[in-house]
C-alpha positions as CSV (number, residue, x, y, z in Angstrom):
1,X,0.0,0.0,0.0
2,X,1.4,3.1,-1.3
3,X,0.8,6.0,1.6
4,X,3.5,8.5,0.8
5,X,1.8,11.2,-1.3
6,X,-1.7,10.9,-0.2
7,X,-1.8,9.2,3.0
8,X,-4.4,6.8,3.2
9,X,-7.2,8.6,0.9
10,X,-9.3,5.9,-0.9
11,X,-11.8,5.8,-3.9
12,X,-14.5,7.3,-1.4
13,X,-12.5,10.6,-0.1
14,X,-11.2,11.0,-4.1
15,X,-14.5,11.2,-5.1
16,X,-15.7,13.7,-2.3
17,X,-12.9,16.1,-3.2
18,X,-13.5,15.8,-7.0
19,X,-17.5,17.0,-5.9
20,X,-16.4,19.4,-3.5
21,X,-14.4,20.6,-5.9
22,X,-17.4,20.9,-9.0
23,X,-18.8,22.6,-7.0
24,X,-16.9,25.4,-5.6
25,X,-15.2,26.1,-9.2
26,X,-18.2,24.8,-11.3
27,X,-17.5,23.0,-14.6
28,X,-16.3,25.8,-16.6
29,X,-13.5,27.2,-14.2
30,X,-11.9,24.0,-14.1
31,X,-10.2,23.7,-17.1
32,X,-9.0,27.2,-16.4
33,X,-7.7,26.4,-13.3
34,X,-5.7,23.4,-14.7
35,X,-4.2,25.7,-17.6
36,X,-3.2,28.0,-14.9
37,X,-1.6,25.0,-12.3
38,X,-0.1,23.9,-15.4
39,X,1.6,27.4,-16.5
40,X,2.5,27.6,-12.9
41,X,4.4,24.3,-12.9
42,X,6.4,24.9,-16.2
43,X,7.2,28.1,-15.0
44,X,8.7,26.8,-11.6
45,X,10.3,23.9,-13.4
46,X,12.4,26.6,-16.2
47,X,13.4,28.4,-13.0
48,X,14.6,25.3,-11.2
49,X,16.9,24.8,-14.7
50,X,17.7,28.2,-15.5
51,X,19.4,27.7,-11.6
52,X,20.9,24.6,-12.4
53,X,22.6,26.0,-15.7
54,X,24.1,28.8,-13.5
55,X,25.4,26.4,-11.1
56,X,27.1,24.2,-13.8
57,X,28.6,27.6,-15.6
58,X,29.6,28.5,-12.3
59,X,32.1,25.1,-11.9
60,X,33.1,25.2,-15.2
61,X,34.7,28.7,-14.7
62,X,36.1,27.8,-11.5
63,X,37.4,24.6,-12.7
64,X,39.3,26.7,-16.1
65,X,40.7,29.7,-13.3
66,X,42.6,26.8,-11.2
């Protein structure tokens, strides 16, 4: 049984956050939503490699000054 990222939510409780969440954002605003989750994601992940770039050009020119 796999409990790491959701604990121990079954079928049941999946279902009651998908209707609790219908109905909050209704089904128009979801697909909006999801764009803008998505966006926000691909956004955090080309900031997490525009950092790792830096790092690696980093030890390359401290690597070529010794």
């Amino acid at each position: 049984m796999n409990t790491f990222l959701f604990g121990s939510l079954g079928t049941p409780e999946i279902i009651v956050i998908v209707l609790i969440i219908l109905l909050l954002f209704g089904g128009k605003k979801i697909p909006e939503l999801m764009k803008g989750i998505g966006k926000g994601v691909r956004s955090f992940k080309d900031g997490i490699n525009g950092i790792e770039k830096d790092i690696e050009k980093d030890v390359d020119t401290d690597k070529e000054k010794k």
